[in-house]
Phi, psi and omega in degrees: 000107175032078181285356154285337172302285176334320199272324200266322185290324190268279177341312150250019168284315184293005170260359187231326166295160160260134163297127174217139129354129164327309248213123179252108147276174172289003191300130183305187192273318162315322190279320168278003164274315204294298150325300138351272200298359148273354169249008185307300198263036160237006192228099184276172189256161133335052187296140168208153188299118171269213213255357195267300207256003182301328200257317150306352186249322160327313175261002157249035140274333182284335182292310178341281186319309212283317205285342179285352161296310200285302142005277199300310194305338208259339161281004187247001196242000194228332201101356186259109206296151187313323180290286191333306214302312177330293207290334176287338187298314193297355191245002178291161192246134174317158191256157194265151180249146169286125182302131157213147195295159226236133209290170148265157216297347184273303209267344149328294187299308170311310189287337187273341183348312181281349198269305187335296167311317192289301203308304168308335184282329180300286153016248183272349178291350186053224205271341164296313164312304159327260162020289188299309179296315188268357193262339157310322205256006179296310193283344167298310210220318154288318172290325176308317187274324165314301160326317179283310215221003175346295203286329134292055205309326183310318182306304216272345169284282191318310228303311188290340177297326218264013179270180188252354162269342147318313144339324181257021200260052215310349189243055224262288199296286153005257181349270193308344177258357179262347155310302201296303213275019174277289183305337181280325178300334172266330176293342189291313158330330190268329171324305187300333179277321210231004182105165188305152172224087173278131160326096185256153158256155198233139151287103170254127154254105171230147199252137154250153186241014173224145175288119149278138163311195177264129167086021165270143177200161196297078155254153207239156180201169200192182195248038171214162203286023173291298166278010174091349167073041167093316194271143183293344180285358185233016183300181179232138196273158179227149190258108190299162187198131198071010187117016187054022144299339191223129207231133191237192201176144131237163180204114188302137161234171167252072203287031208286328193225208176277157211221081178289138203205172188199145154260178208189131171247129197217163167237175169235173172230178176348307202268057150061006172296114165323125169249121177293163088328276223183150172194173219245123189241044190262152188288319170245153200280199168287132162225146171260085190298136164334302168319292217287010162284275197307346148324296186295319163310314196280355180079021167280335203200139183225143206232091152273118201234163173216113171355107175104319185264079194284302214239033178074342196264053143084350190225128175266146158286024202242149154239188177299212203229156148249175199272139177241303157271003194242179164217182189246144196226097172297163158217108218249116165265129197198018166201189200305315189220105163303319188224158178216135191250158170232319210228069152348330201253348171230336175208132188218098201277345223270018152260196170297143169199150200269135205225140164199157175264147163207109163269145188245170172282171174296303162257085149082354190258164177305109189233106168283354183319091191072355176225140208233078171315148157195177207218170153209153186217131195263136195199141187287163195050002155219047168283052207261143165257146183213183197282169173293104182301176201296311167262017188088167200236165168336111180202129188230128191314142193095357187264158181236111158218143195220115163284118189237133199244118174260130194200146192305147184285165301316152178294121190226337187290164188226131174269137150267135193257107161243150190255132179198154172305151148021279177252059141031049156256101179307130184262319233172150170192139159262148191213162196215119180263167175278002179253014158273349168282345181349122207041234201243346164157186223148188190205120172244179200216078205269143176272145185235093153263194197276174198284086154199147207308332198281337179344084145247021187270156200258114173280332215212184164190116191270116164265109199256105182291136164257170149176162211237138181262094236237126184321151169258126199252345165312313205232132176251111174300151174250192155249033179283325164197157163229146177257011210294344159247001168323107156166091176279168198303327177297315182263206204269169159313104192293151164252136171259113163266108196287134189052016205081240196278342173113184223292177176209335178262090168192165167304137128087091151298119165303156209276007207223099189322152183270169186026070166226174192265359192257339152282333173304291160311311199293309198277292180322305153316350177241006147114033201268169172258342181223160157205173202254130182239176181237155193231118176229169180242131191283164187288000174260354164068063166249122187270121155241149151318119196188164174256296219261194200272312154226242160223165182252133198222185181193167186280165189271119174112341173263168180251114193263123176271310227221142171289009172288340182247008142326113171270164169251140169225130189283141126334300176321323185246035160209147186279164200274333144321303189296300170316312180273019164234019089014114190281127170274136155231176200226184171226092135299097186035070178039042197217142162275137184211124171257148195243178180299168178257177165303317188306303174283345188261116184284355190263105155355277185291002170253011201269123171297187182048052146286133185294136216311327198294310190309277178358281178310302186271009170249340185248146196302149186259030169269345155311107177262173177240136133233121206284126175243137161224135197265118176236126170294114189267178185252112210281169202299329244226291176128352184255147167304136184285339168197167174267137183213130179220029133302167182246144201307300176285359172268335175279317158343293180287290180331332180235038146273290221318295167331314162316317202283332182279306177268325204237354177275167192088021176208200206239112160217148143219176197250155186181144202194157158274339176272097167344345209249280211302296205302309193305332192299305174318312196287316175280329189257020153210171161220053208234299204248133157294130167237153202262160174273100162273123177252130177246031152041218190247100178225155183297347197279316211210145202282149176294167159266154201284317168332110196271009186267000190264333185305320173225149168313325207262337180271349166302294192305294190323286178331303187277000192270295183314006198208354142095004203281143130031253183163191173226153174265068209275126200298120156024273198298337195271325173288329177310352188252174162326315207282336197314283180312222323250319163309304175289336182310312198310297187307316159322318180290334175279019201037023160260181154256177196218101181243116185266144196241171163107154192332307145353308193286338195279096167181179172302289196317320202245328183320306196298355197262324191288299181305341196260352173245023154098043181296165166252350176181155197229112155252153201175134151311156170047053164285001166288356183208333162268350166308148204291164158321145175088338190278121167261002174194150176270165215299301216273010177289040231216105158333310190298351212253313169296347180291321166320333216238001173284340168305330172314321184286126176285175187220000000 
């Protein structure tokens, strides 16, 4: 593309370098020219910005830029064509340069040392390079000083010819006509397709059709630096109108192409950091096409857009937000039994009673100030959070109501728990200070006295589990797209391989050991579309894959008979160097059996413990994953399935962090049995999905004490308050009649349903899973049991992948 232009452009980058040597001596600067030139045609030279003209030169590529803005405004704003404007530049006579003493070959070296990499990339990268440099310093610098001074252009050409490092710039005239007449050339191209592409002012309107809170207010952001380029910190604030039905913004844009933008509902806090509320979440934003500009300019068409309803058809889209300075503090009645009464007779939880939050200030008083209740009590289809009733909201032993508090990071507030009757007659009140909050989350053991200030005698004791969510702080998320609810109606029932090729440690095993990358692989050679792994975190805080929490292990050299002489080892409590040097064993028909360690087993891809990192970047990304993390829950009985003293939100972060790095551009979501990891995952990100795993109501394994864990229908009620997925409901609980009418249920609710457990393994209940509307089905052995007929997995498709490129931050 008009390689004289080109030829002329390297030319004059080469009026702003010093010519060097590979090999810098100490020679004087005569003696080091002479050399140079005698060594010129077997050594070529090297250009670089040195440290006397770098900066002058820098700045008469930005005079380029400002004056091809001015240039251009002032011929579409006087009549004066673009070429003309070219052809007077290019005939101005060079500006006199200022003399400087000329460095030594040593201080030549000190100053380029840092140039050197930029220059060559200017350099040899040619007209790509180019581009590139101008199209930056147009949007760094130029529109910008354009936006400021637009209405008068001329100022802005005197004001940048008159600085005095432009001045010292001999290759000044150069410069600026082969920039300008590059960019006119390219702006002349966009003219012809899409129109002039001139700064305009735009109007954004958009109506809302939900009651905002208090202190809630509209903001819009978008993918060009007008609209902040995606981050909330640079959105654009919108202005109410009409009763704050309706919320406005102008903003000068550059309509030359399409322009993607999104709304957002936020609050602020003290120091003016922005908190999402809501924001409009269909996987491709709004776009401002160039027509429908000149429609609108032309007074044909007035562009009112509605909250939620990116693409017109009438149905809205919006979710929370995730956090980003703030953070959520649950406080969860979530289980059988709550309360212990002393004085019965003043307070009698075992009717109804009205439970409510009150944050209080440092000293002891009500305060809405930065902190934002809302509450939910899970009952299917209205399992919504919301605000808090006057009086609190219902609650009877067996209800799951869960308060969710939003409020600034560290955590400083402190809560009143008040209690009142039916007919709001106050009973009771309780406090929760903020240093009582501690870490991720916990169980506290609140005294309940009577409602009044002098109050001490203890009528009643709530044991109340908290737990608190803390931003994820590795990655700073945009609003440029989510995948967190992503999973359209179109496609088919996925086949899932649990653990990969399936269980391994049993009697007649698959050749290929479970949660390996060679098993993983084995259900992708047979057409699986996904498959399911387990996450655990080592004590150096490494996530590697394995199913139980730990292994039955022995010292290297002995020799083992009996399961008695087997130790148990947590994950948890060993690095990740230790772990793979570990002797492994099973219990096989009451018999110990050792399998290879990571360390002996020489083929790679059969190696236990891989790491989350192996995993993501050895398997095709035509794979889709769900990713599980395994957490000990607490059995109904009050004992923990294991002990675990990692910390939550650190465990979390850490196999986000991986996700986010390793594992995006492709089909992954998250999914655990612990309700508190699905609320974490749902809030600190809005790139993946994640599912509710349930094991329900079953004969196999004693209940958990968590009552959202108990039945498919209080999963669904969970993920519906939280904004989840979908849920992952164990088998056994669909085998009866009721089985269609559960997943339906979930269906109406807009989830999903992916079912797992020994139930699945045949031909026979996979096809039984798809026909009563599963969304996926997980099962062992997808080498014999994937259905007939399939020839690829699902997700095997470029077209398919191409959705998921968005995934990947930038």
């Amino acid at each position: 593309m008009h390689k004289n232009l080109q030829q002329r452009y390297l030319a004059t980058l080469k009026k702003c370098a010093t010519p060097i040597h590979t090999v810098v001596t100490t020679q004087p600067p005569r003696q080091e020219k002479q050399q140079e030139k005698a060594s010129a045609p077997s050594s070529p030279k090297r250009h670089v910005f040195n440290a006397n003209n770098f900066s002058q030169c820098f700045d008469c590529f930005h005079v380029a830029a400002v004056t091809k803005f001015s240039l251009l405004y002032s011929s579409r704003s006087h009549g004066t064509s673009a070429t003309a404007t070219i052809t007077a530049t290019t005939t101005t006579k060079p500006l006199t340069t200022k003399a400087t003493a000329e460095p030594t070959a040593a201080e030549v070296n000190n100053r380029n040392i840092d140039y050197i990499e930029s220059t060559n990339l200017l350099i040899t990268n040619e007209l790509e390079a180019k581009q590139k440099a101008t199209t930056q310093v147009q949007q760094t610098r130029g529109v910008e000083t354009l936006n400021n001074s637009y209405n008068n252009p001329q100022s802005i050409s005197q004001t940048t010819f008159s600085k005095k490092s432009c001045q010292q710039c001999a290759s000044y005239v150069d410069t600026a006509a082969i920039v300008n007449e590059l960019l006119v050339l390219d702006t002349a191209a966009q003219t012809t397709t899409t129109g002039p592409c001139t700064p305009t002012l735009q109007q954004f309107v958009v109506e809302m059709h939900t009651d905002l809170g208090p202190n809630e207010r509209v903001g819009l952001t978008g993918d060009v630096k007008a609209l902040g380029e995606w981050r909330l910190e640079r959105a654009i604030a919108l202005e109410p109108q009409q009763g704050g039905i309706r919320w406005q913004a102008n903003v000068l844009l550059q309509t030359c192409r399409n322009i993607s933008y999104r709304y957002f509902i936020y609050v602020e806090d003290k120091q003016g950091r922005k908190q999402i509320r809501r924001w409009e979440t269909r996987l491709q934003p709004r776009v401002l096409k160039p027509a429908d500009v000149e429609l609108t300019m032309s007074g044909t068409k007035t562009r009112v857009d509605r909250f939620g309803d990116a693409d017109g058809s009438g149905e809205t889209q919006v979710n929370r937000g995730w956090l980003t300075n703030d953070c959520i503090v649950q406080l969860k009645f979530e289980r059988e039994q709550m309360f212990q009464v002393l004085d019965i007779e003043k307070f009698d939880p075992a009717d109804e009673v009205l439970v409510k939050i009150l944050p209080l200030n440092e000293e002891s008083e009500p305060t809405e100030a930065g902190v934002h209740v809302e509450v939910a009590k899970l009952k299917y289809g209205e399992s919504h959070l919301q605000p808090q009733q006057a009086f609190g909201i219902p609650y009877v032993r067996g209800d799951v109501v869960v308060f969710h508090i939003t409020a600034p990071c560290p955590l400083q507030t402190a809560f009143a728990l008040l209690f009142h009757t039916p007919d709001q007659r106050a009973i009771g009140k309780a406090v929760i200070t903020a240093a009582q909050l501690a870490g991720s989350e916990g169980v506290l053991e609140l005294s309940i006295t009577e409602p009044v200030p002098e109050a001490t005698t203890i009528i009643a004791r709530l044991t109340l589990p908290y737990l608190i969510v803390k931003p994820f702080a590795d990655k700073t998320l945009d609003f440029r797209t989510t995948y967190a609810h992503y999973w359209p109606k179109s496609w088919p029932n996925l086949n899932v391989g649990h653990r990969g090729n399936g269980r391994s440690y049993i009697a007649d095993p698959p050749a290929e050991r479970e949660n390996t990358i060679a098993s993983f692989m084995r259900a992708y050679d047979k057409f699986a579309d996904m498959i399911e792994l387990d996450v655990h975190l080592t004590a150096d805080g490494v996530p590697v894959i394995y199913h139980d929490f730990g292994m039955r292990t022995a010292r290297q050299g002995k020799e083992i008979t009996k399961i008695e002489q087997l130790e148990y080892v947590l994950i948890k409590d060993v690095s990740y160097e230790k772990l793979k040097q570990l002797r492994v064993f099973a219990v096989i028909n009451g018999k110990p059996v050792e399998f290879p360690s990571h360390n002996t087993e020489s083929r790679v891809e059969h190696r236990i413990f891989p790491t989350l990192v192996d995993v993501l970047e050895g398997l095709p990304k035509s794979l889709g994953i769900d990713v599980e993390i395994k957490w000990p829950q607490r059995r109904a009985s009050g004992a923990p399935e294991a002990h675990q003293t990692i910390d939550k939100n650190f465990f979390t972060d850490r196999v986000l962090a991986t996700v986010i790095n390793h594992g995006c551009g492709r089909p992954l979501l998250f999914s655990s049995f612990d309700a508190d990891i699905c609320t974490m995952l749902r809030f600190k990100q809005n790139l993946f999905p994640v599912m509710f795993l349930t094991q329900g109501q079953t004969k196999k394994w004693s209940p958990f004490m968590d009552l959202r864990t108990r039945t498919v229908e209080q999963a669904i009620n969970n993920a519906q308050a939280f904004e989840l997925a979908g849920t992952a409901p164990h088998a056994e609980d669909l085998l009866s009649e009721e089985g269609a009418q559960l997943l339906q249920k979930a269906r109406n609710l807009g989830q999903i349903s992916l079912v797992w457990g020994d139930d699945c393994n045949s031909k026979e209940r996979v096809k039984y899973f798809v026909e009563i509307g599963a969304t996926a089905t997980c099962y062992d052995r997808t080498d014999l049991y994937i259905p007939e007929g399939k020839e690829r997995a699902f997700f095997n498709s470029s077209s398919l992948l191409a959705e998921f490129e968005d995934q990947c931050l930038r």
